[in-house]
C-alpha positions as CSV (number, residue, x, y, z in Angstrom):
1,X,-1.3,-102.7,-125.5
2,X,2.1,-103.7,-124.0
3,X,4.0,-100.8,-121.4
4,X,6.8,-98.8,-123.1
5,X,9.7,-97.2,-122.0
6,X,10.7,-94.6,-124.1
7,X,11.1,-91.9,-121.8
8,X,14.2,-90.5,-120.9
9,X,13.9,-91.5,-117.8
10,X,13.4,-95.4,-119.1
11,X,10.2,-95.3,-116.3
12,X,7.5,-97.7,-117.2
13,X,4.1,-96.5,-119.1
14,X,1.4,-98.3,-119.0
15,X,-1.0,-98.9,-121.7
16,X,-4.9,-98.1,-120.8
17,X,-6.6,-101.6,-119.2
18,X,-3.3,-103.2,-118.6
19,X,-1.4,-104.1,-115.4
20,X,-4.7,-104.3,-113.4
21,X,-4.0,-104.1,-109.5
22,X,-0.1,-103.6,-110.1
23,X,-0.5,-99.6,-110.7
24,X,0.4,-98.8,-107.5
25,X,3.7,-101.0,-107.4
26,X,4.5,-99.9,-110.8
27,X,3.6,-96.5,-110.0
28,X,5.8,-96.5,-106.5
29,X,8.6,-97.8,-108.7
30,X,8.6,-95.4,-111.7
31,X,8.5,-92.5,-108.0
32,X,11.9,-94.4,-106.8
33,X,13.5,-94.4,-110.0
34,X,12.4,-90.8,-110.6
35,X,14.5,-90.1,-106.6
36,X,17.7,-91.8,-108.3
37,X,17.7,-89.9,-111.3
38,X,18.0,-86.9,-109.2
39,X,20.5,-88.0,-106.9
40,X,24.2,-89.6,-107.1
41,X,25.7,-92.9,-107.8
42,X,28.8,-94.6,-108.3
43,X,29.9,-95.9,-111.6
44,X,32.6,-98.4,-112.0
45,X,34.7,-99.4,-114.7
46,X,35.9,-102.4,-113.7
47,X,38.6,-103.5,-115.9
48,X,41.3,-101.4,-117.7
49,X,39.4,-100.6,-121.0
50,X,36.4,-98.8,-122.5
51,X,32.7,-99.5,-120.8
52,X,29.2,-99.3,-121.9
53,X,26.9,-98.0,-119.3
54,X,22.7,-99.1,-120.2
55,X,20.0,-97.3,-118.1
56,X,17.6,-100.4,-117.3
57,X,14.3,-100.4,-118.1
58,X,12.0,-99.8,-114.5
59,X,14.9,-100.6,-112.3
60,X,17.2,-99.2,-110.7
61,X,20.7,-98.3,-112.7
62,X,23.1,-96.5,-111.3
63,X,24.2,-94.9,-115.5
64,X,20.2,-93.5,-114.3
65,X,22.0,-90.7,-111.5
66,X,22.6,-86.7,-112.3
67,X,25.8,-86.8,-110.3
68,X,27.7,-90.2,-111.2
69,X,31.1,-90.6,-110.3
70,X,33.5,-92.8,-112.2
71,X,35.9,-94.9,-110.6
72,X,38.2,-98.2,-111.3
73,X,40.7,-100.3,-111.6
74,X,43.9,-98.5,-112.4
75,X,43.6,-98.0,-116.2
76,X,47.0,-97.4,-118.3
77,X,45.2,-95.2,-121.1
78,X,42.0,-93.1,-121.8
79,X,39.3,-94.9,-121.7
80,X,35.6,-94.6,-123.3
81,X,32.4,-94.8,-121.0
82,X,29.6,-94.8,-123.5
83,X,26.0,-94.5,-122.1
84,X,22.8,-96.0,-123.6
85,X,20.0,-95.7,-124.6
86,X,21.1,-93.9,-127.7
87,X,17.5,-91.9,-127.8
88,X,18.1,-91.4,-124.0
89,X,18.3,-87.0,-123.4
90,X,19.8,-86.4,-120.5
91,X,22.0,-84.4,-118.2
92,X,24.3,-85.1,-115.7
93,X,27.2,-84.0,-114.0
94,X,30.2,-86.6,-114.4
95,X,33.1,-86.9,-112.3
96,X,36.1,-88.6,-112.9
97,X,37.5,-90.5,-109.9
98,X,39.5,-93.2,-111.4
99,X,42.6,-94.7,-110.9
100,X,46.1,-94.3,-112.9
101,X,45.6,-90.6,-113.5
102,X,44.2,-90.9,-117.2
103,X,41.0,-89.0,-118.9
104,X,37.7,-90.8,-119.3
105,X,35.9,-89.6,-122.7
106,X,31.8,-89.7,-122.7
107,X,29.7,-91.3,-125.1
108,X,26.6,-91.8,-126.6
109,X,26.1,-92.6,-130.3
110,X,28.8,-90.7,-132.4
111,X,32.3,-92.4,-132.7
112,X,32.8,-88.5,-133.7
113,X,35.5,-86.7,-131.3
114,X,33.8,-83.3,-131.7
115,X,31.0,-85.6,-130.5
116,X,32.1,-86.9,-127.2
117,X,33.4,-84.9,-123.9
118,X,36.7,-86.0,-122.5
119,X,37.1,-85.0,-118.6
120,X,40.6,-85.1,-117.5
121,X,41.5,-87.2,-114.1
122,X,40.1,-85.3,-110.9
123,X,37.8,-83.1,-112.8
124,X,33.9,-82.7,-112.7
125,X,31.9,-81.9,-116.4
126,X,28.5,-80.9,-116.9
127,X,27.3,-82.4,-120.1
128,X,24.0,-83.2,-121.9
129,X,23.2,-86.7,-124.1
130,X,21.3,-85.3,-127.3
131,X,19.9,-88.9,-127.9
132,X,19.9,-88.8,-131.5
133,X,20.5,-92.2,-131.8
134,X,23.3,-93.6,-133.9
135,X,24.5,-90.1,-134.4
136,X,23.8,-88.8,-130.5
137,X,26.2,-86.3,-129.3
138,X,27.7,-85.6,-125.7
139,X,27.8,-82.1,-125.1
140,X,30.0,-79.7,-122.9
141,X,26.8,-77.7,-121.3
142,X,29.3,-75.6,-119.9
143,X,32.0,-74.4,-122.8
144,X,30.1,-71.5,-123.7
145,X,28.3,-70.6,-120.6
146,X,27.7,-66.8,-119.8
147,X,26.4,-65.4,-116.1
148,X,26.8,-62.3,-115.0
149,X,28.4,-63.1,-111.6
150,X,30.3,-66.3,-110.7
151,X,31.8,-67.0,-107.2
152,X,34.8,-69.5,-106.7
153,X,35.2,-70.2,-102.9
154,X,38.7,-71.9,-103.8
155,X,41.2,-72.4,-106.5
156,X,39.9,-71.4,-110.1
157,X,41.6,-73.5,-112.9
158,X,41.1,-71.8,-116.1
159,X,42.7,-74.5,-119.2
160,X,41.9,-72.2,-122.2
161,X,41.8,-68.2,-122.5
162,X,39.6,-66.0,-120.1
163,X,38.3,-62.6,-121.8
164,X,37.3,-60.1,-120.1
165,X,35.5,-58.1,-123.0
166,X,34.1,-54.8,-121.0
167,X,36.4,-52.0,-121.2
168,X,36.7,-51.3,-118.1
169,X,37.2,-54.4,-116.8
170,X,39.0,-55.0,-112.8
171,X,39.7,-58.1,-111.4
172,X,40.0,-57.9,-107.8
173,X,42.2,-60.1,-105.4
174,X,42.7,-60.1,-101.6
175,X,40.3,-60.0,-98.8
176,X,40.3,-56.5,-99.3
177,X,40.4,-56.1,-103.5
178,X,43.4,-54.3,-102.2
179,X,45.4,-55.8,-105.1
180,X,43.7,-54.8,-109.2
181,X,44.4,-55.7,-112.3
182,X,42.7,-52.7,-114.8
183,X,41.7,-52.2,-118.0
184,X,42.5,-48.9,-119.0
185,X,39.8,-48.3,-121.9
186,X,42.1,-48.1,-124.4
187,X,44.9,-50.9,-124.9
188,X,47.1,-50.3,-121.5
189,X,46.6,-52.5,-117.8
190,X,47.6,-51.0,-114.4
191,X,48.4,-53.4,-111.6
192,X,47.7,-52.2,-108.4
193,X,49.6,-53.3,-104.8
194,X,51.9,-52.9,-102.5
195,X,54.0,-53.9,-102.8
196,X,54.8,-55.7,-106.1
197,X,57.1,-58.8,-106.0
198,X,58.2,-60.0,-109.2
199,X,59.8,-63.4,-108.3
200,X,61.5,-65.5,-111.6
201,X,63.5,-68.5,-111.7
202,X,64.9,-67.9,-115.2
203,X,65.2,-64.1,-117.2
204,X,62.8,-61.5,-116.4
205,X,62.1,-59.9,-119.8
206,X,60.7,-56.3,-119.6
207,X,59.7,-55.5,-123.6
208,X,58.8,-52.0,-124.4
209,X,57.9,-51.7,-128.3
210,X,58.8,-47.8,-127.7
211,X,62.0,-48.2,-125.8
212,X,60.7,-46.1,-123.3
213,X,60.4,-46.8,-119.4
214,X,59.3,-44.5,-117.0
215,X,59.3,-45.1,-113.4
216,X,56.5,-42.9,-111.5
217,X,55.8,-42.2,-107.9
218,X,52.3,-41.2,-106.9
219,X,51.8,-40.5,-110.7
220,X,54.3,-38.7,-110.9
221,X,57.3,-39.4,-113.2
222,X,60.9,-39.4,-111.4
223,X,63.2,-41.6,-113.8
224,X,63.2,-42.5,-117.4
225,X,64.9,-45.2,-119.7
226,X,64.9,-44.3,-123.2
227,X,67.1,-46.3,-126.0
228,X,67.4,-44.7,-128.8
229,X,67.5,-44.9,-132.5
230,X,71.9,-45.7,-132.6
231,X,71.2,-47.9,-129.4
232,X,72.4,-46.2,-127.2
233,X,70.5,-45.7,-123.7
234,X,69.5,-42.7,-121.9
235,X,68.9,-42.2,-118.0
236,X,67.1,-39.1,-117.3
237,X,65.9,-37.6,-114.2
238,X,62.3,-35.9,-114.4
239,X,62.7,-33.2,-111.8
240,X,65.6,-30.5,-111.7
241,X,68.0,-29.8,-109.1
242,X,68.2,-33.6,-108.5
243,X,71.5,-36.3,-108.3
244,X,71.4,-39.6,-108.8
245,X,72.6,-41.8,-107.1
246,X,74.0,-45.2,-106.3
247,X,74.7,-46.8,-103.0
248,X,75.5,-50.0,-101.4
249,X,73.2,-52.3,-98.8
250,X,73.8,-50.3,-96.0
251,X,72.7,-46.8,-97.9
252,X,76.7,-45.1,-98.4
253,X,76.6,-43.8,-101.5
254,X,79.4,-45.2,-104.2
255,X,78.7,-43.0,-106.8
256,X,76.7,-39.5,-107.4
257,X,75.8,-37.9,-110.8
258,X,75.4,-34.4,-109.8
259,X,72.5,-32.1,-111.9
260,X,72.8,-30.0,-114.7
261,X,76.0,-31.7,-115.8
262,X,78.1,-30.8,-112.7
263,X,79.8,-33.8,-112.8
264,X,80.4,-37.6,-111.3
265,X,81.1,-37.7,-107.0
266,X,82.7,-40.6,-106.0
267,X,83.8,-40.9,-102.7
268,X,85.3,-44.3,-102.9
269,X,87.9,-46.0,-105.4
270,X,87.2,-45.6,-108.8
271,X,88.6,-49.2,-111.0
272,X,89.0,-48.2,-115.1
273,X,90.9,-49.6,-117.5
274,X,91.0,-46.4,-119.6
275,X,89.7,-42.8,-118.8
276,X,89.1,-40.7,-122.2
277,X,88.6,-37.4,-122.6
278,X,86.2,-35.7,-125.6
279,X,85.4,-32.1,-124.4
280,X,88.9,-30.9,-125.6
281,X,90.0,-30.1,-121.9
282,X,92.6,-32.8,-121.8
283,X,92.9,-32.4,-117.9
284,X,92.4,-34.8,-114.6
285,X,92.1,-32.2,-112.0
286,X,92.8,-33.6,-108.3
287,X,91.0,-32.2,-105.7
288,X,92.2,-31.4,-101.8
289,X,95.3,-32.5,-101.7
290,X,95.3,-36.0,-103.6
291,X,97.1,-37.8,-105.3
292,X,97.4,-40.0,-108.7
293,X,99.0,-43.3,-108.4
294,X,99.9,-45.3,-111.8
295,X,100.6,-48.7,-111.5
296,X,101.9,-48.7,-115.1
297,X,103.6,-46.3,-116.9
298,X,101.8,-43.1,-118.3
299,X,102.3,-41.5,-121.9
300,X,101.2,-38.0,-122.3
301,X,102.2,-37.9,-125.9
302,X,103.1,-34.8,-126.9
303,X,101.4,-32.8,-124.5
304,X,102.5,-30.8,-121.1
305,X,102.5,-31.8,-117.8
306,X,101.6,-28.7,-115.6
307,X,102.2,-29.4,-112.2
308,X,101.4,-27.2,-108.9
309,X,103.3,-29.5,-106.3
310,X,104.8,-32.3,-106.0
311,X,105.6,-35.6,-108.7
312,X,107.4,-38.4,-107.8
313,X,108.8,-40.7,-110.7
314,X,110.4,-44.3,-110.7
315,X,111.9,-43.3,-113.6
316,X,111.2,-40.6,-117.3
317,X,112.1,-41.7,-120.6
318,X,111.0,-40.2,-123.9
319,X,109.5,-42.3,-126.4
320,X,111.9,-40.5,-128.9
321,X,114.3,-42.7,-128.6
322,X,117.6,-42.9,-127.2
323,X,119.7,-39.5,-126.7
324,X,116.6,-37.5,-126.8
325,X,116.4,-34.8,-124.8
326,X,113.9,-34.6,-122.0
327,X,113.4,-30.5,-121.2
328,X,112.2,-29.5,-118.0
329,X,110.5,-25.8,-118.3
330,X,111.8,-24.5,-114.6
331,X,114.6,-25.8,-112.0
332,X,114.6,-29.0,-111.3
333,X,115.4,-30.4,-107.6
334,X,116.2,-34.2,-107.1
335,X,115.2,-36.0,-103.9
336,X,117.9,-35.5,-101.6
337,X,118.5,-37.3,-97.9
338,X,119.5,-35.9,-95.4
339,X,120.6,-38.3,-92.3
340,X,122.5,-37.6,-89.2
341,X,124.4,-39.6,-87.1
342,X,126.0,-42.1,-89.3
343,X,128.4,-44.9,-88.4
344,X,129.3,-47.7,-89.8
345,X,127.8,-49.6,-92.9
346,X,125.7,-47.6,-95.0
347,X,123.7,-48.2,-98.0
348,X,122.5,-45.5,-100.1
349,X,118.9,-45.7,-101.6
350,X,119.2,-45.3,-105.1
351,X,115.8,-45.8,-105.6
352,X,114.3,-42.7,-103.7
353,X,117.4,-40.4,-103.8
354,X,119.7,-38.8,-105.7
355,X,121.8,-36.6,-103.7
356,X,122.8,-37.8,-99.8
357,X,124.2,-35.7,-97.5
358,X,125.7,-37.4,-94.5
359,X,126.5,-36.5,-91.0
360,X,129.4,-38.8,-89.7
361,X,129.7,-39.6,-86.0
362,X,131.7,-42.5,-86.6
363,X,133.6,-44.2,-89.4
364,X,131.4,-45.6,-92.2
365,X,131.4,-48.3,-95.4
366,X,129.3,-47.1,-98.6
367,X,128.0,-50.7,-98.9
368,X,126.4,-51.7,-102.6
369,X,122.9,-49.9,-103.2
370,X,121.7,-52.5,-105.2
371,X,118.9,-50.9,-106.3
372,X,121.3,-48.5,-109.1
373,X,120.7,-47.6,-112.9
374,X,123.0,-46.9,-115.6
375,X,123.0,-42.7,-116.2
376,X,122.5,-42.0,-112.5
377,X,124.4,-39.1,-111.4
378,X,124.3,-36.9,-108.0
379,X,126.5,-36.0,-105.1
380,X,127.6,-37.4,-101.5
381,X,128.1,-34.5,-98.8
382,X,130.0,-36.1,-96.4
383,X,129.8,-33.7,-92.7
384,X,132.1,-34.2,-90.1
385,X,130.5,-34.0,-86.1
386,X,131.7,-31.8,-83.7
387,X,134.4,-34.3,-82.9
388,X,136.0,-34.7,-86.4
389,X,138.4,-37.7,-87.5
390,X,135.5,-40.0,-89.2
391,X,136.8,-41.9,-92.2
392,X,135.4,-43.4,-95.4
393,X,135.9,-46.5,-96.7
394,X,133.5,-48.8,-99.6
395,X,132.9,-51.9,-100.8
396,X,136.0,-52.2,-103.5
397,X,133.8,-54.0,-106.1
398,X,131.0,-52.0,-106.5
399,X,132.9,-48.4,-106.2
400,X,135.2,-47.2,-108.2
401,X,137.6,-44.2,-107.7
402,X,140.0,-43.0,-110.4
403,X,143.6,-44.2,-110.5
404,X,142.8,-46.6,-107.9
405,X,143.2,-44.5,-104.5
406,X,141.2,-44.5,-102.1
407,X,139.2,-41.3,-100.9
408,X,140.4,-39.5,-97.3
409,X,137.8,-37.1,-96.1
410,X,138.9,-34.3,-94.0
411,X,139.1,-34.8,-90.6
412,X,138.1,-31.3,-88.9
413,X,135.1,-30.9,-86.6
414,X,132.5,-29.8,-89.1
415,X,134.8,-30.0,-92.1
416,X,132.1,-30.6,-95.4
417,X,133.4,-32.9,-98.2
418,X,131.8,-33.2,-101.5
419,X,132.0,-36.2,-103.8
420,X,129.8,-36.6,-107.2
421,X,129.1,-40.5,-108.1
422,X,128.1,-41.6,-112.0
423,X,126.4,-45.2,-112.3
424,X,128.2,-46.5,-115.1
425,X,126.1,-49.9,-115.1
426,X,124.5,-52.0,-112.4
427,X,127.4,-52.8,-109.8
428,X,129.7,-50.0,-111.0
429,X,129.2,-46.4,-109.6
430,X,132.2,-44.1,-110.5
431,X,133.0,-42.3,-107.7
432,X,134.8,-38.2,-108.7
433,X,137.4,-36.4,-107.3
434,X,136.8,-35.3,-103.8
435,X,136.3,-31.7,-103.1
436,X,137.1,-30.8,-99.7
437,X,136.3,-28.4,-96.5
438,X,133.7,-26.1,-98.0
439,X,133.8,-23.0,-96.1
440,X,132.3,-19.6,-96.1
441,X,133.6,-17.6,-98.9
């Protein structure tokens, strides 16, 4: 009877009676190849398409290895590496070293995909050939394997899901486990560090199904976020007798929102393009001597202004129209200068004044304001110094006096002339009839 080779191994068996004095070479052989099939080798595929690897009978084969690693020429595609025997059941661990970055897929009999193992480009597969001949499967040993502890030394590379079915599951990272990741029994997670860095390129999406976020420290909760049914979004403080608030890079605070509704601090500027008011108060109360600049002009509707100092206006109209009355409820005193030692040109600011009163120490010209408005009214007190004599004298086209004349002060040391002005329209101020040397009655 002939020697087979049916074993997985394809090692020679010899029949009873044959191969007389050749035992011991054969039997030294089937030894070596016995050493290969438990060591490593190097298969190549050595041209850019699929490659049929047959384990020789009682020789050596490299396809014969437990570790092979595949190489080749750079391939352009996925490419097949079928092994044979196709009654050949084996294992072996199968690396894929080749060139040009593709996946190598393992065969054995079955043109089947659920029947062959692909192993991407610089990965390592343990599989098994079921050597069922025609129909022989390659099988992922590994896809469903379960051990109670594993240890990765490096970089693990998970390409599906990873479940973690006990309840209490923890995974640990850091030298220390001083960084967790915990199941909480139920359906929450805690992460545990410090700190936490959450770094994104793009959006950072934080999706709470409740609309609820609380922020805790030591357990404990301080701040809440909770967006309501209408949309709107609530900020709420967990302890009492607590502020929150807002400061720049450098810890000044910009804004305070003082407990149990005492109101907003800000010590800065505050920028708004509308303040509103829905308590029914209907008051801005300015605090320790401030004050309230408009760029713009203000409308208070029908409402009253109720003042305790001081209010300076450009300029009052009422939205009425034109000849409505404006009513002031007590006495009402215009800005008035007061300047000493005047000589020669002088221009009255209409824009801050309406009432000058003058103390000449040498002849002066009422030069052109310029800065007039139609419906101006008010009064020029005209003093004479200690010496006396001073005269008066204005621009002709931009002052008018009635009939023409011209106005002649009085020339006493100390005399006090009084002359009321009207702006009739830009350029034209009508200048009354002089009232002179006001005395003690």
């Amino acid at each position: 009877m002939a020697s087979t080779f049916v074993n997985n191994l394809r090692l020679e068996e010899m029949a009873t009676g044959e191969q007389s004095g050749q035992w011991g070479t054969k039997t030294n052989t089937n030894l070596e190849l016995i050493g290969e099939a438990l060591g490593f080798a190097t298969v190549n595929i050595s041209s850019d398409a699929d490659q049929t690897e047959t384990i020789a009978d009682a020789s050596s084969d490299n396809a014969r290895a437990l570790y092979i690693k595949v190489t080749s020429t750079s391939l352009s595609a996925t490419r097949t590496l079928t092994i044979e025997p196709t009654n050949v059941k084996r294992v072996h661990i199968i690396e894929n070293a080749t060139t040009g970055s593709q996946s190598i897929t393992i065969k054995q009999g079955s043109n089947d995909a659920a029947d062959k193992v692909t192993i991407p480009n610089g990965k390592t597969k343990v599989v098994y050939l079921d050597g069922n001949g025609s129909s022989a499967k390659v099988v992922d040993a590994f896809a469903h394997l379960s051990a109670p502890d594993i240890t990765v030394d490096d970089d693990l590379i998970v390409g599906d899901n990873v479940t973690l079915n006990s309840d209490s599951s923890v995974i640990n990272m850091g030298a220390d486990n001083d960084v967790t990741l915990t199941h909480d029994g139920t359906t929450g997670v805690t992460l545990g560090a410090n700190p936490i860095t959450l770094d994104s390129g793009a959006e950072l999406n934080l999706d709470s199904h409740t609309g609820i976020f609380v922020f805790k420290d030591g357990g404990s909760e301080v701040l809440r976020f909770t967006e309501g049914n209408s949309g709107d979004v609530t900020i709420k403080l967990a302890t009492n007798a607590k502020d929150l608030v807002f400061t720049d890079n450098g810890d000044a605070t910009n804004m305070k929102i003082l407990d149990a509704a005492a109101g907003i601090n800000v010590p800065g500027e505050v920028q708004t393009t509308k303040i509103a008011f829905t308590d029914g108060d209907d008051a801005i109360t300015i605090a320790d001597g401030g004050g309230v600049t408009f760029a713009q002009g203000v409308s208070f509707g029908d409402n009253a202004i109720t003042n305790v100092g001081d209010i300076a206006l450009d300029s009052i109209s009422s939205d009425a129209g034109t000849g409505t009355a404006i009513t002031f409820g007590a006495n009402t005193v215009p800005n008035t200068q007061t300047a000493g030692s005047q000589t020669g040109n002088i221009t009255p600011d209409f824009s801050q004044y309406t009432n000058f009163i003058l103390t000449l120490t040498g002849n002066i010209v009422l030069q052109d304001p310029g800065d007039e408005v139609a419906g101006q009214m008010g009064v020029f007190v005209f003093v004479q110094d200690g010496t006396g004599g001073r005269t008066l004298s204005h621009a002709d086209d931009r002052y008018h006096v009635a009939g023409g004349t011209s106005l002649t002060l009085s020339t006493g040391a100390n005399d006090v002339d009084v002359v009321p002005y009207f702006v009739k329209a830009d350029g034209t101020i009508l200048l009354g009839a002089i009232q002179k040397d006001f005395v003690e009655a």
